[in-house]
C-alpha positions in Angstrom: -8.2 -20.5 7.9 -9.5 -18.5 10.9 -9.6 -14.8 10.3 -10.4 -11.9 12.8 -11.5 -8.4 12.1 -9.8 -5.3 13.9 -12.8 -2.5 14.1 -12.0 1.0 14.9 -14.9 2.9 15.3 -15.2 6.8 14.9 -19.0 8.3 15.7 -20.7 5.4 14.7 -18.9 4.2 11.5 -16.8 1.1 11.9 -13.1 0.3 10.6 -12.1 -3.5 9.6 -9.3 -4.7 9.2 -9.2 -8.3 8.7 -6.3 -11.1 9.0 -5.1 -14.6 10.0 -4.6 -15.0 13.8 -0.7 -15.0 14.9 0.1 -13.0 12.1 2.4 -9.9 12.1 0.3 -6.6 11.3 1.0 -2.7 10.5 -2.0 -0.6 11.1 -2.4 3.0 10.9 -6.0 4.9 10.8 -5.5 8.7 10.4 -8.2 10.9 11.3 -7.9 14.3 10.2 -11.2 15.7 10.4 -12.2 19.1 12.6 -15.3 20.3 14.3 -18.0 17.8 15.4 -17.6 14.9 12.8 -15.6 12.9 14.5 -15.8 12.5 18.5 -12.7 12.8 20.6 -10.9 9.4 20.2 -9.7 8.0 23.8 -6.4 6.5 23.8 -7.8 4.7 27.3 -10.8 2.5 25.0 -8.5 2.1 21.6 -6.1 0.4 24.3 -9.0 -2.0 25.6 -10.0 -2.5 22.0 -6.6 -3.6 20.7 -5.9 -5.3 24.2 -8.6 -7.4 23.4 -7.8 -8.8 19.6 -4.3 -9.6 21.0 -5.7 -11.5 23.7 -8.5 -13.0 22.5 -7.3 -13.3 18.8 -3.9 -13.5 19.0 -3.0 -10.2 17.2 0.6 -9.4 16.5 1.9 -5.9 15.5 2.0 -2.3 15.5 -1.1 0.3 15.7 -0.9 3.8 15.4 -3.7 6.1 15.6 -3.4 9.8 15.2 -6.3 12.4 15.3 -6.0 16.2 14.1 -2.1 15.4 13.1 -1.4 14.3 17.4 -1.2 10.5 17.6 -3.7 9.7 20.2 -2.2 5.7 20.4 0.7 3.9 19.4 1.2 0.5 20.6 3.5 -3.0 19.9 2.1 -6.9 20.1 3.3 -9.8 20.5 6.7 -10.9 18.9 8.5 -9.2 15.5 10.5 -12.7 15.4 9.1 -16.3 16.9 12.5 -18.1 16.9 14.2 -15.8 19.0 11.5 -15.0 21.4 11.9 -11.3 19.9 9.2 -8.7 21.1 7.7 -6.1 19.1 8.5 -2.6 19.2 6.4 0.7 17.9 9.4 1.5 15.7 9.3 -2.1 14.2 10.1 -2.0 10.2 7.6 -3.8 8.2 7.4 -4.7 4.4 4.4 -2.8 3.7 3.0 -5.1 0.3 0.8 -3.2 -1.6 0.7 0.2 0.8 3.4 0.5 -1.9 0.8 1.6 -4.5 -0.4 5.1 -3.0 3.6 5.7 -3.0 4.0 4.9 -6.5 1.0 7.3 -7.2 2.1 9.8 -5.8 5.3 9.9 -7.4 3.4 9.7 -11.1 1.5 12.1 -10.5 4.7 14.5 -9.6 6.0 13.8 -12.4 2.6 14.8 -14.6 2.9 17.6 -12.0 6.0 18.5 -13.8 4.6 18.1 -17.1 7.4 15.1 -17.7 4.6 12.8 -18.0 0.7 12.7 -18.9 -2.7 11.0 -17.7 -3.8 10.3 -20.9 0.5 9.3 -22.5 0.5 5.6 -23.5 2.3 2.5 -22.8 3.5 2.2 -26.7 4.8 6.1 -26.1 6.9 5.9 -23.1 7.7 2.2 -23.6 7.9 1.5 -27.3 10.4 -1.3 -27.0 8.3 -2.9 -24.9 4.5 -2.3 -25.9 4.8 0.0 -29.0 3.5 -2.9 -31.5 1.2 -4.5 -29.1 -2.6 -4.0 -27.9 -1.1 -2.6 -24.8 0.1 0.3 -26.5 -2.9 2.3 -26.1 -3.1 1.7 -22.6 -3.0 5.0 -20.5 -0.9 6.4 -17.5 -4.5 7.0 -16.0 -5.7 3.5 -16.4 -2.8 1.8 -14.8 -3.7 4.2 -11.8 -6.7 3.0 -11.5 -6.8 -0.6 -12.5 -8.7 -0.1 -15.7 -5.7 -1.0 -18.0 -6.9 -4.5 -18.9 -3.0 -5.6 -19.0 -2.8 -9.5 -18.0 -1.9 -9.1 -13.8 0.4 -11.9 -12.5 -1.8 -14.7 -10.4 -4.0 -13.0 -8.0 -3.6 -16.4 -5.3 -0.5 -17.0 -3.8 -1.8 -20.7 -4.4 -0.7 -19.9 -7.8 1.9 -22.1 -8.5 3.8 -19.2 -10.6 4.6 -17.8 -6.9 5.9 -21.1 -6.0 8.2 -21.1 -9.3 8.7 -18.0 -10.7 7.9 -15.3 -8.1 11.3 -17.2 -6.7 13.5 -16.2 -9.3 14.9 -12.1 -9.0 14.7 -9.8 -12.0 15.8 -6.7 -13.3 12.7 -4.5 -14.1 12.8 -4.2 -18.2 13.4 -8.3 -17.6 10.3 -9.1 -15.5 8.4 -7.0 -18.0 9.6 -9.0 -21.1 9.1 -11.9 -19.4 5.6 -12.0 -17.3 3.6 -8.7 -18.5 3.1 -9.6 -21.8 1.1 -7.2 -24.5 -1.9 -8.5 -24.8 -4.9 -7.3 -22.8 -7.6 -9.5 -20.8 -10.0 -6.7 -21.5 -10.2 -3.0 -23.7 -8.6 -0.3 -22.0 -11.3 1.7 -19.7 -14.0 -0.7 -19.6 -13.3 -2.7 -16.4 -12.0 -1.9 -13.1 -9.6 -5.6 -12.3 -7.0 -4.9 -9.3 -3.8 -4.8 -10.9 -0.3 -5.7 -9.5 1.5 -5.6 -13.1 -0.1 -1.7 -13.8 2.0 -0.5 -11.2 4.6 -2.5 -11.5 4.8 -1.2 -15.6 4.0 2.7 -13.8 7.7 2.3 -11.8 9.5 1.6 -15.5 7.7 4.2 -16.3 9.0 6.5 -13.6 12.5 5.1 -14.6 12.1 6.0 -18.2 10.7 10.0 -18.1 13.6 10.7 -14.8 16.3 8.6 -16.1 17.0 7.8 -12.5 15.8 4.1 -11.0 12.4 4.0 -9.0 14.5 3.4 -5.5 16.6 7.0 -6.3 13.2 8.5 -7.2 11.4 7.3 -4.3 14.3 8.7 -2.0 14.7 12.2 -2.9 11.0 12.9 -4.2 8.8 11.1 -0.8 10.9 9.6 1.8 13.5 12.6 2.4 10.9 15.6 1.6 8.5 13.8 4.4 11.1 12.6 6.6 10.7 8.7 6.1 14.3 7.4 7.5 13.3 4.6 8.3 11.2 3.3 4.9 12.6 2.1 1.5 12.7 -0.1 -1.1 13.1 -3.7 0.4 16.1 -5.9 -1.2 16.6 -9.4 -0.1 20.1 -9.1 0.4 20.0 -6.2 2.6 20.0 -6.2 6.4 16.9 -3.7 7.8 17.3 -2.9 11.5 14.3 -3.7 13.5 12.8 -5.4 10.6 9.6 -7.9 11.3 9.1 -11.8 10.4 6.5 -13.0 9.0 4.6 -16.3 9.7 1.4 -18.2 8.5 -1.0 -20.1 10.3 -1.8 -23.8 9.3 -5.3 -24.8 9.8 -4.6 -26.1 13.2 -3.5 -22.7 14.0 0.4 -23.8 14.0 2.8 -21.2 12.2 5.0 -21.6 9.9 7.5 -19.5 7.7 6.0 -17.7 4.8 6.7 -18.7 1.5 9.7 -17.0 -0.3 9.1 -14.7 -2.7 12.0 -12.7 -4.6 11.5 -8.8 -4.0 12.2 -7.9 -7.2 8.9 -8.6 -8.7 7.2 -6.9 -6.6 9.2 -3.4 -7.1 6.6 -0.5 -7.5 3.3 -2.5 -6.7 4.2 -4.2 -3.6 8.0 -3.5 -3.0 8.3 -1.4 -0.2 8.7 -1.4 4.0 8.1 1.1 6.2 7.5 1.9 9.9 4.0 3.1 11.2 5.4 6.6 12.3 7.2 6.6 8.4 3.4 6.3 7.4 1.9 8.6 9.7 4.6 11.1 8.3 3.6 10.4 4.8 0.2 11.3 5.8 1.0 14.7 7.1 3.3 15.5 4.3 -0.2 14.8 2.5 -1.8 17.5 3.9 0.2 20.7 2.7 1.7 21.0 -0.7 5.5 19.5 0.0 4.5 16.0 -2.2 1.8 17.4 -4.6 -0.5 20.7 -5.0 -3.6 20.8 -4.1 -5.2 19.7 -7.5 -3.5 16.7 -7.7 -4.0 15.2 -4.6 -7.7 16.0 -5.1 -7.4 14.1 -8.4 -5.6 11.4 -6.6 -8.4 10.8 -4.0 -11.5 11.1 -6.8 -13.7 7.9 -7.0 -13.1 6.7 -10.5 -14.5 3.2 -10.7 -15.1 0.8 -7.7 -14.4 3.6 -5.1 -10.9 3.6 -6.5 -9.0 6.7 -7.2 -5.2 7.0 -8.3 -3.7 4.5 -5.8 -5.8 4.9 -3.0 -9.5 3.1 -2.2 -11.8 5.9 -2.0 -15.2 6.0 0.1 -17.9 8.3 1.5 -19.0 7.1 5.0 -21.7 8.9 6.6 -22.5 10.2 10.1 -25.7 9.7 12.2 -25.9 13.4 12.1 -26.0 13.3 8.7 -22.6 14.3 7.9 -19.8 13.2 5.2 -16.4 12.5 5.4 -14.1 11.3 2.9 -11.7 8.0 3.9 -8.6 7.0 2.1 -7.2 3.8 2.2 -5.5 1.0 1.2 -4.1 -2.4 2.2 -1.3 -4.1 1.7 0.7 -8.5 2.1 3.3 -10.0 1.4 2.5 -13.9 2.5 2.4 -13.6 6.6 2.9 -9.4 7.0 -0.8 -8.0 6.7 -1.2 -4.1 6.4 -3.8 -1.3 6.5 -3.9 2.5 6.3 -6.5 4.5 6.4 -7.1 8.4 6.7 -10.2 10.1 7.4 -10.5 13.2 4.9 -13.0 16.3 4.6 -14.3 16.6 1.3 
């Protein structure tokens, strides 16, 4: 399949982003750096830029890109539905696939904030019914943050032809836990980093269990009403999402068709959510005082623990030609034909 690369780049140092022509696309990058590290971003060239990839490369989506908290560009592309001729807006809703994961982390690690759960608690002690006789039972809260659980992940190809079958099929949480994250472990806990969909999927039940109160309830009055995401949430098939985006994939001959169907429900914590790209931006701003998290744990959330990977977020050190630092957050996130990528720029 064809693939293109979005680049932003900031004083020298280069952004991609990359993604099957055609398809539909949230991107956010979030500088937040003062002084001279980062040069004045100019709405005028990010314009050419992105005019460019949806001319030449048939990009279709939204882009927002803020600098010192003032969103410097903020753009639609092409079409949030093909059938209906349907244009896209900036205030487009998109299902946001695994952008979900900094979410989840940062409500885990309010709740070890609040003492109701711990870094180094166990699988077999918050979930004994589940994983209290298993290997998995030694597993820690901190290794399912940061993929070093060695839990068995569902199939990382949607090739797989479990997402053809049983990815189709919808599931109460404690139910898709029983039945597809089983407790045996692919390798001892701590010794490999392996991207994990099922380590935050189990970190949601976990969330569940300590509160009492579902993940969606949790997610609600702990992140999306303190930061003022109205428009974000936990996406159920059933329900009707103003302004949501469609999805499409591209054959090999560059013809699109409709993604493949896969039941929300096991997704959930991982790769469950949608959101808009001003929601995000919010969330990033909310980030930078102490309304979601103090100080110390949002510093433990962006620390490079294995494979530039922190507690939900990828975590990197990109350097200036002046010879400069500056820290970058990110992550990305699909669901099959809705791409994703945010990305903010950090001192420290």
């Amino acid at each position: 399949m064809r693939r293109f690369s979005f680049a932003f780049a900031p004083k020298g140092h280069r952004v991609r982003f990359r993604m099957p022509p055609f398809m539909a696309a949230l991107l956010v990058l979030l500088a937040g750096l003062s002084g001279q590290a980062l040069a004045q971003v100019r709405p005028a060239e990010l314009k050419q830029l992105v005019d460019s990839y949806a001319t030449n490369r048939g990009f279709n989506g939204v882009v927002l890109v803020a600098q010192h908290g003032r969103v410097v560009y903020r753009a639609a592309y092409g079409l949030a539905n093909r059938e209906w001729q349907v244009p896209n807006a900036a205030d487009a809703v998109f299902r946001i696939g695994s952008l979900s994961k900094p979410i989840t982390a940062i409500l885990v690690l309010q709740l070890v904030q609040e003492h109701k759960l711990r870094l180094d608690g166990t699988l077999g002690e918050y979930l004994p019914a589940l994983y209290g006789d298993t290997p998995a039972a030694a597993v820690t809260v901190a290794q399912l943050l940061n993929h070093t659980s060695g839990i068995v992940d569902v199939p990382s190809s949607y090739d797989d032809p479990w997402w053809q079958t049983q990815a189709r099929q919808s599931f109460a949480p404690q139910d898709f836990a029983k039945a597809w994250i089983p407790g045996k472990l692919q390798s001892a806990p701590g010794t490999v980093w392996r991207y994990n969909n099922s380590g935050y999927f189990l970190l949601g039940l976990l969330i569940e269990q300590v509160t009492g109160a579902s993940y969606e309830a949790n997610l609600r009055s702990r992140i999306l009403d303190k930061a003022g995401m109205a428009h974000s949430g936990l996406y159920h098939a059933s329900e009707v999402i103003p302004r949501l985006a469609e999805g499409y994939q591209t054959r090999p001959d560059l013809s699109l068709v409709r993604p493949m169907p896969i039941d929300p429900t096991v997704s959930f914590s991982a790769a469950g959510l949608y959101a808009t790209v001003d929601d995000l931006f919010r969330l990033d701003r909310a980030l930078y005082g102490n309304a979601l998290l103090d100080e110390r744990w949002r510093q433990a959330m962006w620390t490079d623990y294995r494979s530039e990977y922190g507690y939900g977020w990828g975590v990197e050190q990109w350097h200036t030609p002046s010879g400069g630092t500056y820290k970058v957050v990110s992550h990305t996130g699909s669901v099959p034909g809705l791409p994703e990528f945010l990305a903010s720029l950090r001192t420290g």
